[in-house]
DOZA-90190 format. One line per field, with one value per residue (C-alpha): y, z, x; residue number from 1; residue in three letters. Coordinates in Angstrom, 1 decimal, decimal comma. Layout:
N
py = (Y / ...)
pz = (Z / ...)
px = (X / ...)
baro = (NUM / ...)
fike = (ALA / ...)
This chain:
336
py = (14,7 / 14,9 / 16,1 / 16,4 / 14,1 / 13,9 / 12,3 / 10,9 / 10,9 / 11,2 / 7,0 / 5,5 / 3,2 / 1,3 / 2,9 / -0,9 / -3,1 / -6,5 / -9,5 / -11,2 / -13,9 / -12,4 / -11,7 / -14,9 / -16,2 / -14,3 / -14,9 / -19,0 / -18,2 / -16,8 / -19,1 / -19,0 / -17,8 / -16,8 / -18,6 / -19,2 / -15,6 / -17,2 / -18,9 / -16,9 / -17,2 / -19,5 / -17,4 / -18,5 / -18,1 / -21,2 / -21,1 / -17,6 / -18,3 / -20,8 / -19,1 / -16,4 / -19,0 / -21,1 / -17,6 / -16,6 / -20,3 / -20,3 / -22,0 / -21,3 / -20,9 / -17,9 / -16,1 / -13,9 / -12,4 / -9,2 / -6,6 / -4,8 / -4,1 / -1,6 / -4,0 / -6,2 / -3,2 / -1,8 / -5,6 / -5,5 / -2,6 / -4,1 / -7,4 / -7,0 / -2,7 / -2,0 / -2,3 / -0,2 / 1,4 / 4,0 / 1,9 / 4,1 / 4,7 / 7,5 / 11,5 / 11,8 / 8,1 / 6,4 / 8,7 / 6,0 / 5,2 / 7,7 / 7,2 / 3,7 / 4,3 / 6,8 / 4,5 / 1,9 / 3,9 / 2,9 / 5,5 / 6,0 / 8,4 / 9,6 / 9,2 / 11,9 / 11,0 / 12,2 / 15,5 / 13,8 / 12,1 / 8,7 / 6,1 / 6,1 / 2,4 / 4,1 / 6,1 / 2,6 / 1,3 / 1,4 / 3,0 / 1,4 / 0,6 / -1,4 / -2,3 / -0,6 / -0,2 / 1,6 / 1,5 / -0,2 / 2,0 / 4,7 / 6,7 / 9,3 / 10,2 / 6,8 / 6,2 / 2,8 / 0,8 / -2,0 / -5,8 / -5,0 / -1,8 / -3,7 / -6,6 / -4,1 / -2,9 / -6,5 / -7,3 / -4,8 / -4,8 / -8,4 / -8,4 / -5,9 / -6,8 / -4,8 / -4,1 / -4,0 / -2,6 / -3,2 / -1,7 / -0,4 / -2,8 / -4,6 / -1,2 / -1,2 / -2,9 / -6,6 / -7,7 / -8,6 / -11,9 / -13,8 / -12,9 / -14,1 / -18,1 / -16,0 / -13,2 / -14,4 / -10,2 / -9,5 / -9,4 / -8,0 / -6,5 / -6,8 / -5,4 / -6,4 / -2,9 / -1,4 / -4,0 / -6,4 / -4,1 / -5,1 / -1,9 / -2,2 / -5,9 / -5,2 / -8,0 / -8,0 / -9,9 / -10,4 / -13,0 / -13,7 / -15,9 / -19,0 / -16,9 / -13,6 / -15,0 / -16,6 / -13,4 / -11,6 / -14,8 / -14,1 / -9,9 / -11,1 / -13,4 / -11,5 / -8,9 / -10,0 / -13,7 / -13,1 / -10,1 / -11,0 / -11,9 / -14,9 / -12,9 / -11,5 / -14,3 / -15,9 / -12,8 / -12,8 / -16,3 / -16,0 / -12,2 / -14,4 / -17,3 / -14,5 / -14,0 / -12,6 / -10,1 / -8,9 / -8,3 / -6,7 / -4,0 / -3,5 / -2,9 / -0,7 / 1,7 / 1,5 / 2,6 / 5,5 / 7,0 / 7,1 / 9,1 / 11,7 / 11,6 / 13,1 / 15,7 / 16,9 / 17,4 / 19,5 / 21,4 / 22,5 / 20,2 / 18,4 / 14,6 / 12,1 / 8,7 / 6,6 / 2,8 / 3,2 / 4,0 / 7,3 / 10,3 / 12,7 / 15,9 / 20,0 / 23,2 / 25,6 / 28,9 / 27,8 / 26,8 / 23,3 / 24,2 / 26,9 / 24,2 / 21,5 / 23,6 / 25,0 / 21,4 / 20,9 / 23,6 / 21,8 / 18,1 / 16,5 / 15,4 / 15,1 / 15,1 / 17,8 / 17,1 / 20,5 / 19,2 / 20,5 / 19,8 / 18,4 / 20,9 / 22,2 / 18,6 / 17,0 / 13,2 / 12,3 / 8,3 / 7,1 / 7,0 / 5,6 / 7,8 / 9,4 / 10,8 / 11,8 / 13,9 / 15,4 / 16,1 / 17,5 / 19,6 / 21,2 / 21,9 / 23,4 / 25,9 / 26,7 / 27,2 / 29,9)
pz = (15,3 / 17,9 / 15,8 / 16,4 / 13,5 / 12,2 / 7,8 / 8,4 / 4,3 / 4,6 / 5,6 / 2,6 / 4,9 / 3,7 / 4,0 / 4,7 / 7,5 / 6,8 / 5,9 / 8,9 / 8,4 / 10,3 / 13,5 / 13,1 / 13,2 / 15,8 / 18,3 / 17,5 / 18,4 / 22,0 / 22,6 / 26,2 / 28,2 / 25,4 / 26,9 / 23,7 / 24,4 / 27,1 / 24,4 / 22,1 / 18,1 / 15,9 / 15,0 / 11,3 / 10,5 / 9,0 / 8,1 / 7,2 / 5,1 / 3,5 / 2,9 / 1,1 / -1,5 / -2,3 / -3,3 / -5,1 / -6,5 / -5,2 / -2,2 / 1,0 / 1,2 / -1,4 / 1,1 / 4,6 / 6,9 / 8,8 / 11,0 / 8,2 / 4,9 / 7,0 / 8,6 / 5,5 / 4,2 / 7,0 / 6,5 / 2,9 / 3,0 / 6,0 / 4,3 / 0,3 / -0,4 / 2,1 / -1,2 / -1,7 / -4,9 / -4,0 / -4,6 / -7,0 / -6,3 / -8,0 / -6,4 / -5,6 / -3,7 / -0,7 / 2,3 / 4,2 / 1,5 / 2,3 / 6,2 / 6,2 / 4,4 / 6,3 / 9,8 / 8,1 / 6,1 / 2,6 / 0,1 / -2,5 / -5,4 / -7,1 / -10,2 / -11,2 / -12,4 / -15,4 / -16,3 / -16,2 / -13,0 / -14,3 / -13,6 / -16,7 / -16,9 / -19,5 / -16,5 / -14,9 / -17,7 / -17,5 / -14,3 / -11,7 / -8,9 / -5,7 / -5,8 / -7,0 / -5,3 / -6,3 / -5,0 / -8,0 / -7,9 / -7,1 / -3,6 / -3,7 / -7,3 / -7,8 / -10,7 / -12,4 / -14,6 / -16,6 / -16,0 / -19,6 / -18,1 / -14,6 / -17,2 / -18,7 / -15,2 / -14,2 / -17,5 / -17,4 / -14,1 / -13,3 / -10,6 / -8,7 / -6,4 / -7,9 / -4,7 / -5,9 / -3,2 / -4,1 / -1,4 / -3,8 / -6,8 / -5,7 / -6,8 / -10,4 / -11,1 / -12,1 / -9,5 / -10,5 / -8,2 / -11,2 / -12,4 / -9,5 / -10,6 / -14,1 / -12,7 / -9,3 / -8,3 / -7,9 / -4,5 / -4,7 / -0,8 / 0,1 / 2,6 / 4,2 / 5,7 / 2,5 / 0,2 / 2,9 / 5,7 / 8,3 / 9,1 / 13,0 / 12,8 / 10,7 / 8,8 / 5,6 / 3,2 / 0,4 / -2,4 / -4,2 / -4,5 / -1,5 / -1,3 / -1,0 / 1,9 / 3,8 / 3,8 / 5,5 / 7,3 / 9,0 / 9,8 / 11,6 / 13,8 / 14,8 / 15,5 / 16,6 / 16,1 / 17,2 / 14,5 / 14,2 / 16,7 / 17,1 / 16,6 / 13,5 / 11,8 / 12,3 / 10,7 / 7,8 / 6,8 / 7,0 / 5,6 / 2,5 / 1,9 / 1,5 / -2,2 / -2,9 / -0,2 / -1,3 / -4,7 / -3,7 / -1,8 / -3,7 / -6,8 / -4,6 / -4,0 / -7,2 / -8,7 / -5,6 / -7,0 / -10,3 / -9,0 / -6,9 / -10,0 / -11,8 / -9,2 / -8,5 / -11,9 / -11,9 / -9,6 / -11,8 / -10,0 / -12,3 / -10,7 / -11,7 / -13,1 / -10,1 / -9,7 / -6,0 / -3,3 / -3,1 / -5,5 / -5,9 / -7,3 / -7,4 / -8,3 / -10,9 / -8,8 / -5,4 / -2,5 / -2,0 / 2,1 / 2,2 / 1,2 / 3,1 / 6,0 / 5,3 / 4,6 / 8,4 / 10,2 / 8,9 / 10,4 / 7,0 / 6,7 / 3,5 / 3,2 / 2,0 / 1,1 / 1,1 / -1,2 / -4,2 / -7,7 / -5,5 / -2,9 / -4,8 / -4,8 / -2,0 / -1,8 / -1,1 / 0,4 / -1,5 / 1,2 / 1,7 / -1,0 / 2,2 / 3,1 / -0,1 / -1,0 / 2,0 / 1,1 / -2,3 / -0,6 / 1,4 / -1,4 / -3,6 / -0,3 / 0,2 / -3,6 / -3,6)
px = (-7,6 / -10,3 / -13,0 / -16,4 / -18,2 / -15,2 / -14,5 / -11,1 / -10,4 / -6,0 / -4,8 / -6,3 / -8,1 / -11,2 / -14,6 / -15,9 / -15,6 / -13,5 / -15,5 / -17,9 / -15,4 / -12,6 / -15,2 / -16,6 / -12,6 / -11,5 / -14,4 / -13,7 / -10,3 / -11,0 / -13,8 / -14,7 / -12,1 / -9,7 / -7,1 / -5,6 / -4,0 / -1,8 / 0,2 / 2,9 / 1,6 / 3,2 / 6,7 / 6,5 / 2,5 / 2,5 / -0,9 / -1,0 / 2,0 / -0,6 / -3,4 / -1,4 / 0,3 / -2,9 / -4,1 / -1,4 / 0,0 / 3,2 / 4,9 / 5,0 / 8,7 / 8,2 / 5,9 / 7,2 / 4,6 / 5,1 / 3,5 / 1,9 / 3,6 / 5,8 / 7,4 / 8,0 / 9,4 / 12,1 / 12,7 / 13,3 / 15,2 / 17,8 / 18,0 / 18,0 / 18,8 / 21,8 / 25,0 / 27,5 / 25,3 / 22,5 / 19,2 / 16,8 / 13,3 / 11,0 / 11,3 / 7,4 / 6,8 / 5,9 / 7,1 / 9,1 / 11,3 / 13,9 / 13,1 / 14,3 / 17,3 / 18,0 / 17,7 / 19,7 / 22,8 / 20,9 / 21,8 / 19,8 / 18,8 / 15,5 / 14,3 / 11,7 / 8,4 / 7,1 / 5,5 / 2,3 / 3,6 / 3,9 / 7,3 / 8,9 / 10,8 / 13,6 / 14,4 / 15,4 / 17,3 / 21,1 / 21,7 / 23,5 / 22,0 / 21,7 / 18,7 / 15,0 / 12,2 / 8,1 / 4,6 / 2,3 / 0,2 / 2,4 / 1,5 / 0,8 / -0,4 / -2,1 / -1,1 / -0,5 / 2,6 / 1,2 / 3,2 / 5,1 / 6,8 / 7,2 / 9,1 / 11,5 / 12,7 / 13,5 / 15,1 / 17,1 / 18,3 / 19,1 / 22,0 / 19,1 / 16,4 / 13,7 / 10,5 / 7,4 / 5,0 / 1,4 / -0,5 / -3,3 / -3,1 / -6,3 / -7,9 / -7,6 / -4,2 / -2,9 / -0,2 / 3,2 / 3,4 / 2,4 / 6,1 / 8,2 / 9,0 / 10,5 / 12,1 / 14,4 / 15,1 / 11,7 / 10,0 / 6,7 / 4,7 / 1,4 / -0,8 / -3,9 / -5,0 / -6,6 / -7,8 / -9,1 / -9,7 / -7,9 / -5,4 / -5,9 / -4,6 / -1,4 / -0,9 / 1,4 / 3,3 / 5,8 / 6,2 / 9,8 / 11,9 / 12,9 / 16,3 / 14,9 / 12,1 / 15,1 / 17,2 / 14,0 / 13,1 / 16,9 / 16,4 / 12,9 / 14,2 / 17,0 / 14,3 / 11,5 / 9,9 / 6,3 / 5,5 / 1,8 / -0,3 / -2,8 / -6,3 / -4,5 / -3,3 / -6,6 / -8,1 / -6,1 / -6,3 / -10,3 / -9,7 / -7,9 / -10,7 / -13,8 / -13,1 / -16,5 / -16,2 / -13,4 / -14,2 / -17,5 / -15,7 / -12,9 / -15,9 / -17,2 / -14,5 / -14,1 / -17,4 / -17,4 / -13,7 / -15,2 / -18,1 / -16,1 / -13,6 / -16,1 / -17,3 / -14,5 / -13,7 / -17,1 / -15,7 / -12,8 / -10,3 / -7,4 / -7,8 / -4,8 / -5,8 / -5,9 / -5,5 / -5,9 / -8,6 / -7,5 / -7,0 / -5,0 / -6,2 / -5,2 / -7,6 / -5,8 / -6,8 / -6,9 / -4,1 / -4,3 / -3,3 / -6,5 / -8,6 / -7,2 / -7,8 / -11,2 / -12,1 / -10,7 / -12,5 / -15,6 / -14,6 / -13,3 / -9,4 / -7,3 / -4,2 / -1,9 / 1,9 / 4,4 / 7,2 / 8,3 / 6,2 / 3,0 / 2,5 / -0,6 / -2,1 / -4,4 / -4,4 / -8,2 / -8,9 / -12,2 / -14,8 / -18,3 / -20,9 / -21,8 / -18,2 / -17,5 / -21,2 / -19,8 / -16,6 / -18,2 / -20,6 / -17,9 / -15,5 / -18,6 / -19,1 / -15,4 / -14,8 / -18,0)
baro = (1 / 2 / 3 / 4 / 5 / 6 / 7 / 8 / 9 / 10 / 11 / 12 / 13 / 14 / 15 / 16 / 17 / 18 / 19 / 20 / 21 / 22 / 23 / 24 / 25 / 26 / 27 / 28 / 29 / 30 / 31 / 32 / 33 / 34 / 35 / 36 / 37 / 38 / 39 / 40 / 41 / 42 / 43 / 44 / 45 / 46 / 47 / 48 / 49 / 50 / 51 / 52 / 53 / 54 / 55 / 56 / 57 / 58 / 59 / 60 / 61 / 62 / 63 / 64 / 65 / 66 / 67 / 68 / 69 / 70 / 71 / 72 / 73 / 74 / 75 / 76 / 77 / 78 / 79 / 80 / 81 / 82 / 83 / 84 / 85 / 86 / 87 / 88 / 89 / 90 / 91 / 92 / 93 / 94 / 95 / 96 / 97 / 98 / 99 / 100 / 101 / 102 / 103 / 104 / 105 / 106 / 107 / 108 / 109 / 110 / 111 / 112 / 113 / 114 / 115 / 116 / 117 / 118 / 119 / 120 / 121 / 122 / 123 / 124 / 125 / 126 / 127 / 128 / 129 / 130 / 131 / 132 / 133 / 134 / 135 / 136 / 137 / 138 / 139 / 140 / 141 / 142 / 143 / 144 / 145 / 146 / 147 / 148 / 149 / 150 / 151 / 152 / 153 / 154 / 155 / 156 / 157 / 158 / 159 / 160 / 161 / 162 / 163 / 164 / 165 / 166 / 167 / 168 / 169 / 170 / 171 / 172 / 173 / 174 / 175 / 176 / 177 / 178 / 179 / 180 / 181 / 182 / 183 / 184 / 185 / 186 / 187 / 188 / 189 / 190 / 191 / 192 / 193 / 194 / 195 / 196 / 197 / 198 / 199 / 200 / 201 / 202 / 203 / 204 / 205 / 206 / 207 / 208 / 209 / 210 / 211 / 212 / 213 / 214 / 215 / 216 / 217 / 218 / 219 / 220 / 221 / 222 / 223 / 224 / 225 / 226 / 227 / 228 / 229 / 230 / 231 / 232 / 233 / 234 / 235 / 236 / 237 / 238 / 239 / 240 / 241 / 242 / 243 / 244 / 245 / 246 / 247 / 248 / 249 / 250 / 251 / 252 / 253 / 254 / 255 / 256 / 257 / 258 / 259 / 260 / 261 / 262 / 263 / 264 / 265 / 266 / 267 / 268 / 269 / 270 / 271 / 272 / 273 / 274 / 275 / 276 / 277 / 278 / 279 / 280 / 281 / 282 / 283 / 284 / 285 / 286 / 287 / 288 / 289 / 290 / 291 / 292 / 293 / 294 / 295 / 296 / 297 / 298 / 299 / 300 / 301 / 302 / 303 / 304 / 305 / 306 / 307 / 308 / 309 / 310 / 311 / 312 / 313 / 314 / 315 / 316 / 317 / 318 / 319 / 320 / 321 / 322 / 323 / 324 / 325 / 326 / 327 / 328 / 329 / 330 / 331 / 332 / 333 / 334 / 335 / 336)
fike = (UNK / UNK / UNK / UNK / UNK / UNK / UNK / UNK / UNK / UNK / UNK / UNK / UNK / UNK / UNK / UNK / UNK / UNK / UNK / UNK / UNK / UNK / UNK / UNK / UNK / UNK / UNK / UNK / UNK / UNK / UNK / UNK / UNK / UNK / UNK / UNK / UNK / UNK / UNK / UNK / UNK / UNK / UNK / UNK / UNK / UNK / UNK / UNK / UNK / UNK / UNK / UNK / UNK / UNK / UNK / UNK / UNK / UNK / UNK / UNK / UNK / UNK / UNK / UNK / UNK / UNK / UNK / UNK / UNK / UNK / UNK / UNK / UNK / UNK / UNK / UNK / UNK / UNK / UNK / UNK / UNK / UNK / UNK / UNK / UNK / UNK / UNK / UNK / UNK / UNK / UNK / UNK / UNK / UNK / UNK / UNK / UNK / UNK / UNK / UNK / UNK / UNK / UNK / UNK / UNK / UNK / UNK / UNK / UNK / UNK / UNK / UNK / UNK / UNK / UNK / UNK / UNK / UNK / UNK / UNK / UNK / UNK / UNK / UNK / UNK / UNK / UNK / UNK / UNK / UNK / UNK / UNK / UNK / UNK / UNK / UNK / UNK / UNK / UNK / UNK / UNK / UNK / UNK / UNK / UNK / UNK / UNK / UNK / UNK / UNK / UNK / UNK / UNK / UNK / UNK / UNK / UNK / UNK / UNK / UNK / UNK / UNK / UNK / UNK / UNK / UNK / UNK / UNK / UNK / UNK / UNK / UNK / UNK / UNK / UNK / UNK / UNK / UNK / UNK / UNK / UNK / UNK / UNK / UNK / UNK / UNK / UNK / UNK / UNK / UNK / UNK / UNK / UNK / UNK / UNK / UNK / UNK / UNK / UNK / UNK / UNK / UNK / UNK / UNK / UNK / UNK / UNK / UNK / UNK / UNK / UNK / UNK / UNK / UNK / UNK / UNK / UNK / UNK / UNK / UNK / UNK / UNK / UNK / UNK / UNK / UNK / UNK / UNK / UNK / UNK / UNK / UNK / UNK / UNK / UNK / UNK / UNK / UNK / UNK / UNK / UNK / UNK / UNK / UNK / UNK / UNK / UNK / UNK / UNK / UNK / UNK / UNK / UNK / UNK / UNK / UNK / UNK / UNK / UNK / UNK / UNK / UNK / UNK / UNK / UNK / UNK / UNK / UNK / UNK / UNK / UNK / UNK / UNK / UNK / UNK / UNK / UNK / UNK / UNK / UNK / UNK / UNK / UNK / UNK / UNK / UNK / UNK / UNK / UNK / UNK / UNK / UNK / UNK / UNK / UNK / UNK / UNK / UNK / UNK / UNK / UNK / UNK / UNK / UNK / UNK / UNK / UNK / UNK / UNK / UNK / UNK / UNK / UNK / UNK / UNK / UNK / UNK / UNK / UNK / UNK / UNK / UNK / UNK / UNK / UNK / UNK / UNK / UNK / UNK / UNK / UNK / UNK / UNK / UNK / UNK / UNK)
């Protein structure tokens, strides 16, 4: 939106910048004359590949890189969810779920969440299926399903690739890649936009099993086999090695949706427990659209989602303290 001053709180982007690391990466990349940009990118991001698996303590052949996690997932969804079963994934979700399987003939059926809008893993249990796939934490309530729960899917399902799509988990979850050498259906996706701040580099990833990464390995070099650019696998793998960064900003999110949690809750908002760097939160006696768009006509973005059970809800990204006393100030106005 061209804004004046505008508080862009609806991509669940980070509030920080990425680690000086990735500059200091990318400006040793181009040197000079950046004439390293002359030559194509290594096709399999060897060292990307790398970084990611030292991290995580697996192999490299259990890693694939994509274009962001978007890519690894219209991936995923070509190569591992096209059966003759309807894969399963829950009714409230990540938007492009049903957008890829409707570009690639996947069908597919919902599973609704919970009444307090939680995945229920009984719901997973004994239905036949071609596959499963959920955000951990779910987008967009935020919500999180501890390993245990994550276990019972896979146990129960095991002719099914079960997806595991961890965009947020660095924000208050444990990730299920510590499962992968005991469970050989799960594939678990990874981003590098939100937790490590790099969303205008796309870099993303999955980890699974050497049979799952060669199917996807296939589907991306019959597509494309230059998915991530030099500058941006350079800036991932430094990205990867700045630990303590990471955790500082990650804390910091953290600490700042615990804080606007609580306001809003002041407020007389109902907030969702969220494991992510957003939240997603409704006001009994107001229309979540009339505030979404009050909170517009004064410069700040959130985003509101008309479907059925969470079209009174607003999903909120966790900004700096600065965006979101704004934010707070606004709503206290509006709701006055």
């Amino acid at each position: 939106p061209k804004l004046a001053n505008l508080i862009k709180l609806n991509t669940n982007e980070n509030p920080y910048p990425p680690s000086p690391r990735v500059l200091a990466a990318i400006q040793a990349e181009l040197g000079d004359d950046a004439a390293s940009l002359r030559l194509y990118p290594d096709p399999n991001a060897d060292l990307l590949k790398a970084a990611v698996a030292g991290q995580h303590d697996v192999t490299p052949q259990q890693v694939f890189v994509g274009n962001g996690s978007d890519e690894v997932l219209a991936h995923v969804f070509m190569a591992l969810l096209k059966h003759d079963k309807p894969i399963l994934f829950p009714d409230i979700t990540y938007s492009f779920y049903p957008v890829y399987c409707g570009l690639y003939g996947v069908d597919y059926r919902t599973v609704p969440l919970a009444d307090d809008f939680s995945i229920d893993p009984a719901e997973y249990v004994g239905q036949a299926n071609g596959g499963i796939i959920f955000p951990n934490p779910n987008a967009p309530t935020g919500r999180l399903l501890a390993l245990a729960a994550i276990e019972r899917i896979l146990q129960a399902n095991p002719d099914s690739v079960v997806v595991v799509d961890e965009a947020y988990v660095d924000f208050g979850g444990e990730t299920a890649i510590g499962l992968v050498n005991r469970y050989d259906n799960l594939l678990v996706v990874h981003t590098l936009s939100k937790s490590r701040s790099l969303a205008g580099l796309r870099v993303g990833f999955a980890v699974g099993h050497p049979a799952l990464i060669e199917a996807l390995e296939r589907v991306k070099n019959s597509f494309n086999s230059y998915p991530l650019d030099r500058l941006a696998i350079i800036a991932a793998v430094a990205a990867i090695a700045d630990e303590a960064y990471f955790q500082q900003t990650c804390a910091a999110v953290i600490a700042t949706r615990d804080t606007l949690t609580a306001d809003l809750s002041a407020l007389g908002f109902d907030v969702l427990p969220s494991a992510a760097n957003f939240i997603f939160a409704r006001h009994p006696q107001r229309d979540a659209a009339a505030i979404a768009q009050a909170l517009r006509e004064r410069s700040i973005i959130v985003r509101h989602f008309k479907l059925p059970r969470i079209d009174q809800f607003l999903r909120i990204t966790v900004g700096t303290n600065g965006e979101c006393k704004a934010l707070i100030e606004a709503l206290g106005d509006i709701l006055s």
